[in-house]
C-alpha positions as CSV (number, residue, x, y, z in Angstrom):
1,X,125.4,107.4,99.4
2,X,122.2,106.5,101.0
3,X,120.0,103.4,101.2
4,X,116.9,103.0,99.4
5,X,114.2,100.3,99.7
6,X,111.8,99.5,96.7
7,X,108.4,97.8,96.8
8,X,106.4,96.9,94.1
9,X,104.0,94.5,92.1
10,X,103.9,92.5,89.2
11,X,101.1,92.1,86.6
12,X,98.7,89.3,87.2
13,X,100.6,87.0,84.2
14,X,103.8,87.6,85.4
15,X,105.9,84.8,85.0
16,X,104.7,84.4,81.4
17,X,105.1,87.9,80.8
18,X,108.5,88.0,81.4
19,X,110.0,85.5,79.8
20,X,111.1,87.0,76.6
21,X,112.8,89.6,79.0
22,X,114.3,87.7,81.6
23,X,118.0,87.6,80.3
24,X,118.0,91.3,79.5
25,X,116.7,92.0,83.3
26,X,118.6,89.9,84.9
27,X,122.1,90.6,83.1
28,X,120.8,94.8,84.0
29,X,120.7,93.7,87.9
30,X,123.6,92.7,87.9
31,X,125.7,95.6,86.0
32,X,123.7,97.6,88.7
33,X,124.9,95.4,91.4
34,X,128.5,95.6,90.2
35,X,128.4,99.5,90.0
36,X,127.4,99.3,93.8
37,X,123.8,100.8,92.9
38,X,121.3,97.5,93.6
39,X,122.2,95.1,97.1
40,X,119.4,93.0,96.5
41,X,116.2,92.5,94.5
42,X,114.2,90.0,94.0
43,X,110.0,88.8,93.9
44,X,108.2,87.4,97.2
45,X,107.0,84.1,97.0
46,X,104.0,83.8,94.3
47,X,106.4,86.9,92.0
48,X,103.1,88.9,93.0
49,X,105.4,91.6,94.6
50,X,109.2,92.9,93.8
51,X,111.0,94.1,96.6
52,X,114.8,95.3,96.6
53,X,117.5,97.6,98.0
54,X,119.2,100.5,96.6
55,X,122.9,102.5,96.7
56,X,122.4,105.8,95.7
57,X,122.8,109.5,96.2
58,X,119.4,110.1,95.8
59,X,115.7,108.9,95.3
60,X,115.5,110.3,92.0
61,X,118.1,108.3,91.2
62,X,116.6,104.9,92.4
63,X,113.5,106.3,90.1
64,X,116.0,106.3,87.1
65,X,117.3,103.3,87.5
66,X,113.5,101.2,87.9
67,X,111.7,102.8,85.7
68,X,114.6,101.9,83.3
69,X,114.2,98.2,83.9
70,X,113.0,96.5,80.9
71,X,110.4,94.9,83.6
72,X,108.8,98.4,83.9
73,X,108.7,99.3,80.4
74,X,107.4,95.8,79.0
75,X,104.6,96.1,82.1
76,X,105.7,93.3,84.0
77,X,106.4,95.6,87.1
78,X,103.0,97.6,87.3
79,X,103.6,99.8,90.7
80,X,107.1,101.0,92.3
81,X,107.5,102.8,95.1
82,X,110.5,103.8,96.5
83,X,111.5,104.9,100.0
84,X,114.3,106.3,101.9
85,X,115.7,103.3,104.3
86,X,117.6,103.7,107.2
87,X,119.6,100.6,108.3
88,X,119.1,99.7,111.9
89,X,121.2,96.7,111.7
């Protein structure tokens, strides 16, 4: 397995956006995190920006599993990019 870092944004009405679809995300993060696929994820103070950390055996994968989010579908994630981490510490 490799690491994977994601960085993204939100839309501009966020945190009204995504309450209808909080539960759903949230209960997803963490079936991903008890798999062993997410470490951490979470927005940056002001939810303009997402940023996590990925388990998996391949970026592809990581792609799978955000663009699955219910976040990007709905909108409320509107750019992802993922990136290949390697762990100094």
């Amino acid at each position: 397995m490799a690491r994977f870092v994601l960085w993204g944004t939100y839309c501009s009405d966020a945190l009204e956006k995504r309450t209808p679809f909080r539960d759903e995300h949230l209960s997803r993060l963490q079936s991903l995190k008890d798999e062993g696929f997410l470490i951490t994820l979470g927005p940056t103070e002001g939810s303009t920006h997402v940023f996590g950390i990925f388990d998996a055996a391949d970026l592809s994968t990581v792609r799978r599993l955000v663009e699955a989010d219910i976040y990007w579908t709905e909108g409320i994630w509107t750019q992802c990019e993922v990136y290949p981490w390697i762990q100094a510490f």
